[in-house]
Every structure is written in structure tokens, then in C-alpha cells.
BAFI-3210 file (N, C-alpha, C; in Angstrom, 3 decimals, decimal comma, padded with zeros to 6 digits):
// residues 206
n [1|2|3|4|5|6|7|8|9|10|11|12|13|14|15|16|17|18|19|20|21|22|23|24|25|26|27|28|29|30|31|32|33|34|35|36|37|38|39|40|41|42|43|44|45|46|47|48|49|50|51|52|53|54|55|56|57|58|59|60|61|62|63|64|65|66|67|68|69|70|71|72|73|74|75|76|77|78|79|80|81|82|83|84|85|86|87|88|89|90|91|92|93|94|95|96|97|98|99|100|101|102|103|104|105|106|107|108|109|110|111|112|113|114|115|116|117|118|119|120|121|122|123|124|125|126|127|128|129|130|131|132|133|134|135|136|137|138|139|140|141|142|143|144|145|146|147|148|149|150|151|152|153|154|155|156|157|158|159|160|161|162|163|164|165|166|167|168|169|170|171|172|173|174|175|176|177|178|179|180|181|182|183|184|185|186|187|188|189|190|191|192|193|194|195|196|197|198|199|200|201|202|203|204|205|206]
n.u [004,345|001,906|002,331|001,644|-001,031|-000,478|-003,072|-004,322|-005,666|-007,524|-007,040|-006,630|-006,385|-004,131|-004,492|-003,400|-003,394|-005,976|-008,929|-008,082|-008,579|-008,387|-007,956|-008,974|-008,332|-009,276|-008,972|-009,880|-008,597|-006,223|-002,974|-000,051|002,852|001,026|000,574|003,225|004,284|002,103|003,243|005,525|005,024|004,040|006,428|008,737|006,515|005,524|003,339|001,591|000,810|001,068|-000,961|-000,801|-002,480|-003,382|-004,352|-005,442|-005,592|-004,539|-004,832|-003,739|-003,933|-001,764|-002,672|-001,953|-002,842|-002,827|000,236|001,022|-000,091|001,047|003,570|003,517|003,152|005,501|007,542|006,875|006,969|009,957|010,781|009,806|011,860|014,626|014,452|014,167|016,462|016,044|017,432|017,105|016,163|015,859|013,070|011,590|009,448|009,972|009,044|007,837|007,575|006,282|007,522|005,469|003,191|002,223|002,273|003,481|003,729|004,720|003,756|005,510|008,390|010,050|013,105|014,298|016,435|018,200|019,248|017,297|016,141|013,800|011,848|010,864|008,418|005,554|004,188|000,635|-001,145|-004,165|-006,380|-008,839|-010,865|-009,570|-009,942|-008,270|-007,464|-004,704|-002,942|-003,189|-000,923|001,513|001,859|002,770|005,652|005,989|006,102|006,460|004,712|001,865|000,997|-001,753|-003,476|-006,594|-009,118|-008,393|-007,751|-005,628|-004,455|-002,746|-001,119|-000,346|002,155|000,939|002,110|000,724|-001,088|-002,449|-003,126|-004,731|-003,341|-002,905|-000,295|002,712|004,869|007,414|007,529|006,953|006,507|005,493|002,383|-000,284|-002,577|-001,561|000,065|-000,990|-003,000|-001,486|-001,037|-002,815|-002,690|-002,697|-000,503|001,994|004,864|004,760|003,545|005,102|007,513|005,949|005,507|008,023|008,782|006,986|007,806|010,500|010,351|008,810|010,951|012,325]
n.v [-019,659|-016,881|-013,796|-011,042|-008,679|-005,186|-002,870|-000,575|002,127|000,564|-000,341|001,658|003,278|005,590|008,807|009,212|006,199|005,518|005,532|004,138|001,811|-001,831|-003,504|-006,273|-008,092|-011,163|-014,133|-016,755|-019,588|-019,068|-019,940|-021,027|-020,017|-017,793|-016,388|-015,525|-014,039|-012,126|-011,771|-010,444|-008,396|-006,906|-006,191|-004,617|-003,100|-002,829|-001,434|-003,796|-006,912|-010,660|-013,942|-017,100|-020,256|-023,262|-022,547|-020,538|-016,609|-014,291|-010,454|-008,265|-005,092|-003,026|-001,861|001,379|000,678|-002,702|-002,365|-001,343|-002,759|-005,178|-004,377|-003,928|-006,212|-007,870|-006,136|-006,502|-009,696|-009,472|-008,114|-010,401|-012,717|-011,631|-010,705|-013,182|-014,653|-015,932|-017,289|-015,824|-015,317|-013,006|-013,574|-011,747|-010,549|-012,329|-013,804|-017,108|-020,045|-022,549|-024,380|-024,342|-024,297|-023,160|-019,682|-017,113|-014,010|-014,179|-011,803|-011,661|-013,360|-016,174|-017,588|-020,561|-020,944|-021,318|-020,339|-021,126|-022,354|-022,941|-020,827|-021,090|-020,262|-018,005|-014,864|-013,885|-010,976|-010,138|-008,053|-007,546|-010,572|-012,507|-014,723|-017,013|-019,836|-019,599|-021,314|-023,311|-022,263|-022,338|-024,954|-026,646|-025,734|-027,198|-025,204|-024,786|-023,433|-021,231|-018,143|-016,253|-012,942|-011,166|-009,204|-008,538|-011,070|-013,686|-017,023|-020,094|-022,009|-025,534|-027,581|-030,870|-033,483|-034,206|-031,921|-028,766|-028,040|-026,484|-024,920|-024,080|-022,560|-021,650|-023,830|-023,463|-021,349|-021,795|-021,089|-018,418|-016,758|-016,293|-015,246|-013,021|-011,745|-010,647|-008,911|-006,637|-005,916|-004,255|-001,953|001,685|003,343|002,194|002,610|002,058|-000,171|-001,856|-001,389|-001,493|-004,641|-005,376|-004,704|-006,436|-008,806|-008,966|-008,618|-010,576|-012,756|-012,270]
n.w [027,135|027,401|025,453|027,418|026,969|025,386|025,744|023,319|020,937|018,818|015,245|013,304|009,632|008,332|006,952|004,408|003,437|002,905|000,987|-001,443|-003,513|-003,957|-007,364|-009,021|-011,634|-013,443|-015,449|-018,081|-018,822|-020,131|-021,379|-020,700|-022,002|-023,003|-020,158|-019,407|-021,565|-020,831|-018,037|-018,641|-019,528|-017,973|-015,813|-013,909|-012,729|-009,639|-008,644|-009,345|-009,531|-010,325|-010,790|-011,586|-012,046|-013,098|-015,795|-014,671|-014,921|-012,534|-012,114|-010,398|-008,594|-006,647|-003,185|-001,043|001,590|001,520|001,359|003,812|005,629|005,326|005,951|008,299|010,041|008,690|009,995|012,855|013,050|012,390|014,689|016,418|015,585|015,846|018,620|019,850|019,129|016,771|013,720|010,843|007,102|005,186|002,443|000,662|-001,691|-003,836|-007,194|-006,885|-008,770|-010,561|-013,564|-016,315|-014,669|-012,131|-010,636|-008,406|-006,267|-003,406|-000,924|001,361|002,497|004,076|005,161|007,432|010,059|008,338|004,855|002,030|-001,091|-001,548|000,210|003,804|004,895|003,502|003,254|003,079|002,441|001,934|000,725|-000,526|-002,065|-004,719|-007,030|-007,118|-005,435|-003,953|-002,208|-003,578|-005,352|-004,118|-003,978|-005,487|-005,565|-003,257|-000,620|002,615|004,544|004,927|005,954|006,312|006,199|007,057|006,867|009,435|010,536|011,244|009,514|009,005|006,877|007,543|005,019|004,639|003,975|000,956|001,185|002,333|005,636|008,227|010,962|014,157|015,309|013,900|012,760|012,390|014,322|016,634|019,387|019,533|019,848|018,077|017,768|020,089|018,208|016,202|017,774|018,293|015,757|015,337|016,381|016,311|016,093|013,675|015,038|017,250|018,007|016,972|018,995|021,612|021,614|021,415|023,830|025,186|024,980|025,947|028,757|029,175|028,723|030,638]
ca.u [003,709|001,832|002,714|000,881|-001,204|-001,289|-004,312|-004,473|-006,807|-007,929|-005,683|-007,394|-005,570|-003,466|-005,202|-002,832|-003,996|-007,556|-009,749|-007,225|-008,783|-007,013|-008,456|-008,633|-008,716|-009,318|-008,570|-009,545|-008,338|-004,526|-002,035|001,806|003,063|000,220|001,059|004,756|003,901|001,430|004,001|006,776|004,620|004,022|007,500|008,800|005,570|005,517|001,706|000,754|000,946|000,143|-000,772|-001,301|-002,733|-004,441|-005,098|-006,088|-004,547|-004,975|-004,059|-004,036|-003,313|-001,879|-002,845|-000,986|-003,014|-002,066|001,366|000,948|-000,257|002,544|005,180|003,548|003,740|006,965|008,227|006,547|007,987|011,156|011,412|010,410|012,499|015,796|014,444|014,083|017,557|015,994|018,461|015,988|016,680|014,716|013,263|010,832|008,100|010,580|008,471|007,733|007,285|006,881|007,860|004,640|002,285|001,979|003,739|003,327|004,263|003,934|003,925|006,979|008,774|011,327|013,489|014,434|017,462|019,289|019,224|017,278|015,952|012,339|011,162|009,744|006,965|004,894|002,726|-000,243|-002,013|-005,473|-007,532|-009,524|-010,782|-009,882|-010,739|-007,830|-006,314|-003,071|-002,638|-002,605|-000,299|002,372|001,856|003,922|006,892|006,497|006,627|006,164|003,982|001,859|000,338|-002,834|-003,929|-007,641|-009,752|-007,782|-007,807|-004,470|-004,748|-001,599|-001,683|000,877|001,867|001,352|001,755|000,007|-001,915|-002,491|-003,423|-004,568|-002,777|-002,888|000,941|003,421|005,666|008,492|007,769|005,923|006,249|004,785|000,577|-000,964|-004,119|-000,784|000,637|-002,721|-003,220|000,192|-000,770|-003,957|-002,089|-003,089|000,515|002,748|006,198|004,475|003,306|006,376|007,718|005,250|005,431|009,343|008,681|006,077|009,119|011,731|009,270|008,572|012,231|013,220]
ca.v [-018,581|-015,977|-012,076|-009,645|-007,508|-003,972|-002,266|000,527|002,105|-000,298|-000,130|002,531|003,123|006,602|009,116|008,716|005,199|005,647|005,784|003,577|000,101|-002,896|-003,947|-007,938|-008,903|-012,793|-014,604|-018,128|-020,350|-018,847|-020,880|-021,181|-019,600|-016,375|-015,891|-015,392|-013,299|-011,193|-011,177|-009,960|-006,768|-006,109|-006,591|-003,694|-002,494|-003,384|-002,405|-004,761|-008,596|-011,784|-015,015|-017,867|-021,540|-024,253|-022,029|-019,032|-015,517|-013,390|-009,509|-007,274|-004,107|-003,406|-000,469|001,509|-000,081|-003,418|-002,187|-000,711|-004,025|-006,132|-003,519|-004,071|-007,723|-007,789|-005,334|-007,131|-010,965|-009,825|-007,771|-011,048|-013,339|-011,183|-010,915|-015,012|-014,953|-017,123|-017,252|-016,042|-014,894|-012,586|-013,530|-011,178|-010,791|-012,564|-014,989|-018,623|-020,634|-024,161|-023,723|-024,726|-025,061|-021,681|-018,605|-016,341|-013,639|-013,526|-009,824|-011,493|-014,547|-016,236|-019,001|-020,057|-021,496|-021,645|-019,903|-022,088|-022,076|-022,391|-020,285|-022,295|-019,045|-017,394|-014,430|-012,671|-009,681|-010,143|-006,715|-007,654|-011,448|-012,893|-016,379|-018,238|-020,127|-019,296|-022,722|-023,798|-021,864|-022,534|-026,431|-027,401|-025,745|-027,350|-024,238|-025,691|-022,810|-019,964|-017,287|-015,126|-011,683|-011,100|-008,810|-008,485|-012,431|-014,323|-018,049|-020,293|-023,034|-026,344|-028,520|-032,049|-034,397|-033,414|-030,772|-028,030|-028,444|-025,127|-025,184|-022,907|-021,989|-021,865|-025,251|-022,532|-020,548|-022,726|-020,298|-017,251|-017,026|-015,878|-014,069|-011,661|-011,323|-010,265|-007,748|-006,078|-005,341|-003,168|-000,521|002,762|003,446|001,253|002,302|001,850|-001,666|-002,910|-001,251|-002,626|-005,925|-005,878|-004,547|-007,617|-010,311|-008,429|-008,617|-012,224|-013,638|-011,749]
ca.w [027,890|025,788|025,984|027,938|025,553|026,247|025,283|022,460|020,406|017,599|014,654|012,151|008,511|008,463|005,870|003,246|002,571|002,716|-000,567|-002,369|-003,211|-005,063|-008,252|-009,510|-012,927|-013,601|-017,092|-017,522|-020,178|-020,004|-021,605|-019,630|-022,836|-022,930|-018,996|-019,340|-022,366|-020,107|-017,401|-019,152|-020,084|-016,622|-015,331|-013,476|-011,987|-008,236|-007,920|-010,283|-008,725|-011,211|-009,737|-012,541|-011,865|-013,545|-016,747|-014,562|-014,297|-012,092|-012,143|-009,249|-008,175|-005,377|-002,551|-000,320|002,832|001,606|001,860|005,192|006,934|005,233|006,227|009,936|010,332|008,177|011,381|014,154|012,983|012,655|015,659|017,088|016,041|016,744|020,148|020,120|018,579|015,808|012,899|009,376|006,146|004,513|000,978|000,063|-002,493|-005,702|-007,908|-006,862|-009,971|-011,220|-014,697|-016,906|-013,899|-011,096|-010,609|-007,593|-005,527|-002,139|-000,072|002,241|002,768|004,532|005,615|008,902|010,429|007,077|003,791|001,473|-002,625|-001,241|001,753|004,964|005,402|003,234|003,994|001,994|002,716|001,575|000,914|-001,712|-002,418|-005,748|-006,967|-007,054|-004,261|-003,173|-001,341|-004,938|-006,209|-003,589|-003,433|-006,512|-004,801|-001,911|000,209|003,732|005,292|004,327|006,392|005,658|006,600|006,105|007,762|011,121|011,117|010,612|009,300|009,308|007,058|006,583|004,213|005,654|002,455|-000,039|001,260|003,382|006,966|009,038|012,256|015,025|015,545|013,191|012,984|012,706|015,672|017,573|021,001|019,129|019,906|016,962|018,232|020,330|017,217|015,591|018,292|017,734|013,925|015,179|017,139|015,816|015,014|013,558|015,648|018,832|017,639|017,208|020,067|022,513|021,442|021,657|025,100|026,145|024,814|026,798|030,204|029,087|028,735|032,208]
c.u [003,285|001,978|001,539|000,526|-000,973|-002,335|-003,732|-005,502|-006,777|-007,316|-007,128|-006,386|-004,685|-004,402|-004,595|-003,178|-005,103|-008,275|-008,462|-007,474|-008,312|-008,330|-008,001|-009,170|-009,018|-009,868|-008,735|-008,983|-006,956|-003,622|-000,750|002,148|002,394|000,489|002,238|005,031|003,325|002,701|005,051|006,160|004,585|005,539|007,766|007,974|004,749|004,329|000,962|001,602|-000,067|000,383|-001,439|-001,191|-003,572|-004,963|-005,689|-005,363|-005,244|-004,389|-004,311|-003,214|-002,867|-001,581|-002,052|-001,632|-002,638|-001,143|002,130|000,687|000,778|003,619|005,124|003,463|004,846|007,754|008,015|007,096|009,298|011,648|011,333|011,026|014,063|015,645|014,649|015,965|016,849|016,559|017,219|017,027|015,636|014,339|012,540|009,808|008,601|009,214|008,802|007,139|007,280|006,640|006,733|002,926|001,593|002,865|003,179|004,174|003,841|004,416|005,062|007,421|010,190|012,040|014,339|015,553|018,868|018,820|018,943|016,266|014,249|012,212|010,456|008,827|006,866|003,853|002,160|-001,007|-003,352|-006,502|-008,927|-009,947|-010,529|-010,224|-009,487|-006,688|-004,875|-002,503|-001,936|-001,165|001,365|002,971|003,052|004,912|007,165|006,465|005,492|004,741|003,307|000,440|-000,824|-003,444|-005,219|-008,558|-009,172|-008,106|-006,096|-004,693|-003,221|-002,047|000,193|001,096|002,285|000,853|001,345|-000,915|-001,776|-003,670|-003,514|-004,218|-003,225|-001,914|001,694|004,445|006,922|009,100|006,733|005,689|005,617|002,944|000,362|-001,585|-002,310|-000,247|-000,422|-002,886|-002,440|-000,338|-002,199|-003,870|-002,156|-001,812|001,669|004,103|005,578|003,924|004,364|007,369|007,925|005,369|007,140|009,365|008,193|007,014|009,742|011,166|009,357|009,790|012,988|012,782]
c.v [-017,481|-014,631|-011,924|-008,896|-006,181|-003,409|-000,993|000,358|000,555|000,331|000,793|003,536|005,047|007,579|008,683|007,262|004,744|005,917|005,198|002,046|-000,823|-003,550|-005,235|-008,178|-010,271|-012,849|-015,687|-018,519|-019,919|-019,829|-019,937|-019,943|-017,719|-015,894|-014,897|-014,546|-011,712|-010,674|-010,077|-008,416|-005,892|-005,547|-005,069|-002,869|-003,169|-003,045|-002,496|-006,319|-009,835|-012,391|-016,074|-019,718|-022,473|-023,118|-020,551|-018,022|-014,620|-011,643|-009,133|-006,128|-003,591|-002,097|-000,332|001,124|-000,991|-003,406|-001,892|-001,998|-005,015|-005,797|-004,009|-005,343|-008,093|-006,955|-006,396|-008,936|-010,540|-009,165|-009,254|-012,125|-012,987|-011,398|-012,280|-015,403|-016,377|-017,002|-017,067|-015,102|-014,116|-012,683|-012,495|-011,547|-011,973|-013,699|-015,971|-019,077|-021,812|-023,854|-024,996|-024,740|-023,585|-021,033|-017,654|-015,478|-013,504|-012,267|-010,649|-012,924|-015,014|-017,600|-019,253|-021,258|-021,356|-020,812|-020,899|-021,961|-021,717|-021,898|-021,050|-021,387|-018,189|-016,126|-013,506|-011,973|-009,713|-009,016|-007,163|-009,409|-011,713|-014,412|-017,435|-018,728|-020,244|-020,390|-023,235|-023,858|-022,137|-024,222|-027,322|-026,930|-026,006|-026,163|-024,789|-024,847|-021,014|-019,349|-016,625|-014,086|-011,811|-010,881|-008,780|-010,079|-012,672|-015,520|-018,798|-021,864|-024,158|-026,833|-029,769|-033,010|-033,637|-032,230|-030,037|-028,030|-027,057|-025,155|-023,817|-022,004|-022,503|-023,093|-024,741|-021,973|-020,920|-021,853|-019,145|-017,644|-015,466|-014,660|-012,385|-011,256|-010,147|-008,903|-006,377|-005,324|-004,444|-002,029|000,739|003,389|002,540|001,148|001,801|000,092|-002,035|-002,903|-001,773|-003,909|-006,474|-006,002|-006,318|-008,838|-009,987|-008,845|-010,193|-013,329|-013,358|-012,914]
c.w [026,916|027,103|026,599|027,299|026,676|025,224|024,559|021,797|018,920|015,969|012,910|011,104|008,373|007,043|004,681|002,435|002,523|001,184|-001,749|-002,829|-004,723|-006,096|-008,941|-010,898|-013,005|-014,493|-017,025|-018,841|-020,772|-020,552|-021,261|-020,511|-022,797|-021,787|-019,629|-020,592|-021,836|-019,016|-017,508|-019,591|-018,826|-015,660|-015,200|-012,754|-010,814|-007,795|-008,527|-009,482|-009,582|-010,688|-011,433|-011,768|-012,508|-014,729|-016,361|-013,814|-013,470|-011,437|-011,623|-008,985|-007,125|-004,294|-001,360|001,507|002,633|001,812|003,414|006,102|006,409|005,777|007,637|010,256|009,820|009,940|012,701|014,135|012,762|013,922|016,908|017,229|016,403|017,858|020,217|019,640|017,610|014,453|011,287|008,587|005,449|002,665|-000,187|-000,527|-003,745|-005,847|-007,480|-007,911|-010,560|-012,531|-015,976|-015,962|-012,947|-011,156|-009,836|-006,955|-003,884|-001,449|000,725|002,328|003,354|005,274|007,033|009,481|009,741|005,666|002,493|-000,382|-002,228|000,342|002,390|005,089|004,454|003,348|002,695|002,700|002,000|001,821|000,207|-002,584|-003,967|-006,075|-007,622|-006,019|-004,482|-002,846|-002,684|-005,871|-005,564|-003,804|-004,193|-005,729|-003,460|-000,302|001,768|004,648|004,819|005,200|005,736|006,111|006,121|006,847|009,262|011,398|010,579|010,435|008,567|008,884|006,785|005,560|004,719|004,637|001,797|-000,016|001,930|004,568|007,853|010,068|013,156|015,790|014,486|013,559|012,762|013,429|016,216|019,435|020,635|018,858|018,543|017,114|019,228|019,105|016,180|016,063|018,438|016,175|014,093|015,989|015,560|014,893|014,989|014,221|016,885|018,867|017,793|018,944|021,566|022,261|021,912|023,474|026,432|025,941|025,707|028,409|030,218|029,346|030,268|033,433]
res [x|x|x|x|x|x|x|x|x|x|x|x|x|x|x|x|x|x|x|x|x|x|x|x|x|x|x|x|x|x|x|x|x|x|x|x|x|x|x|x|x|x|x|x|x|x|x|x|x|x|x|x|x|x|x|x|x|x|x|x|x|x|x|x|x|x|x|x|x|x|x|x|x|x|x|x|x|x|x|x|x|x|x|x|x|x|x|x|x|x|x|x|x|x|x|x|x|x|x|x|x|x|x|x|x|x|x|x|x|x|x|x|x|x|x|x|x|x|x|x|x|x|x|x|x|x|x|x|x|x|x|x|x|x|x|x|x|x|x|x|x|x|x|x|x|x|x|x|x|x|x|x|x|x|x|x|x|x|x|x|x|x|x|x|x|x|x|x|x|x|x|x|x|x|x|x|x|x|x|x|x|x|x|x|x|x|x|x|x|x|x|x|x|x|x|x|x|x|x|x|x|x|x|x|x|x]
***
């Protein structure tokens, strides 16, 4: 059964993170070695975000609206899987890494049922396209599922064998509709987002 939206204004960015936009470097021809070299310079500076694959790096910076729409889907999935009583773990942004091959961070992650080395969900915040897939960069580790923010769209993909497969509900939280979830992260302000949304579960489970 999907929630009940309620209607608010359309989700418009607070001043503070206005006129702040994320800047992408991209390096090709990277060797494992020169990464992990590069990384290690960066290390400690949380808005800076390297993504390395197949020879190519990529450096980004990272703005305080990106932060602002991760913080609000970070809020709004976990308020609902408490409500669902669904048992997660939260893993954060840390480094995913196959050691010679990719190395990423993603903005949130997390595992679900059980506490496990690789996260079953992925999510990125996408302000700013750069040019190297993500899908990619996850695939060596296996990581079973990875979300995408991008433009007020969300995109939800698997891994089914060898590849990734875009689905239309998470194979996690298979009762959670997307598009309500979506509409939740464009409330004007972010407590009342979560809020409401806890509200439309609570209504829903009665």
C-alpha cells in the first residue's frame, strides 16, 4: 500500500547553501600506486571525495547542498525503517576498495538485517555529473544495491550477476514506493519532511 502524500511547497535549498557549487577534477592514466599516493594527501578533508577506476581518478569537492539532501534522505530512510522495525546498521561514507582495482566513497551506506563487511545499500548524491561510473566502482565489491539522487529523481539499481539491473523498489525494502520517498526529500523544510512522512507510516500501519 503506498503512503498518502501530503502536499507542501516544493523543496527549495535554505540560503546558506546557495551559491556553493561542487567542483570535478578527472585524471586519466592513474596508476593504483599514484592514486593511493594522491589519496593519502587528501586524507582528512571531508569536502574533498576521490573515486578511482580503471586508471581514472576522480576529485571532487563537495557542497553544503550536497550535504543537505544526503542528511535528508539519510533522516527520512531511517525514520522509516525504525517505524518498519527493520533491523539496519549504519555504515556511512568509509572507503569501499578493491585493493589494485576501485576505491570509493559513498555519501551513506548501510546493511540490513545483520551487520556485514560489505553494505547491502549504497546511496550517492549527485550535484554535479562527473565521468566515471559509480556502478563501476562498486561492482568489484560486490555491493548488492546502490541508490542515486539526481535532480529530484531517485534511481535504484541491483546487482543481478554480473551487473547492475535498475529496479523499481529496493530488494531490501521492497514495501517502501520510491516516487513517496522522493516526495518526502522536497519539503521545504527538512524537520517537517521527516516528520510528515513518519506521520503517513504511523496512519498506514493503523
Amino acid at each position: 500500500m503506498t503512503l498518502q502524500l501530503r502536499e507542501k511547497p516544493k523543496f527549495s535549498h535554505p540560503p546558506l547553501i546557495e551559491g556553493y557549487e561542487e567542483k570535478i577534477l578527472c585524471l586519466e592514466g592513474i596508476s593504483w600506486e599514484r592514486f593511493k599516493n594522491l589519496d593519502a594527501s587528501f586524507d582528512g578533508l571531508s569536502s574533498v571525495r576521490l573515486s578511482y577506476t580503471m586508471g581514472v581518478l576522480e576529485i571532487m569537492t563537495i557542497s553544503p547542498k550536497h550535504e543537505y539532501i544526503k542528511g535528508t534522505i539519510r533522516a527520512l530512510l531511517e525514520a522509516y525503517m525504525r517505524e518498519k522495525n527493520i533491523r539496519y546498521y549504519i555504515r556511512g561514507s568509509f572507503t569501499l576498495m578493491k585493493e589494485g582495482e576501485t576505491s570509493g566513497e559513498p555519501d551513506e551506506s548501510y546493511c540490513i538485517d545483520e551487520d556485514k563487511e560489505v553494505p547491502d545499500i549504497v546511496l550517492e548524491v549527485i550535484i554535479t555529473s562527473g565521468s566515471i561510473n559509480k556502478l563501476e566502482v562498486y561492482r568489484p565489491k560486490g555491493v548488492p544495491e546502490v541508490w542515486f539522487w539526481k535532480s529530484n529523481q531517485l534511481r535504484v539499481f541491483h546487482l543481478k550477476g554480473a551487473d547492475y539491473q535498475e529496479v523499481t523498489r529496493s530488494e531490501f525494502l521492497p514495501e517502501l514506493d520510491l516516487d513517496t520517498l522522493l516526495h518526502y526529500t522536497q519539503y521545504q523544510d527538512q524537520y517537517d519532511a521527516v516528520q510528515a512522512f513518519v506521520n503517513a507510516i504511523r496512519e498506514q500501519n493503523q
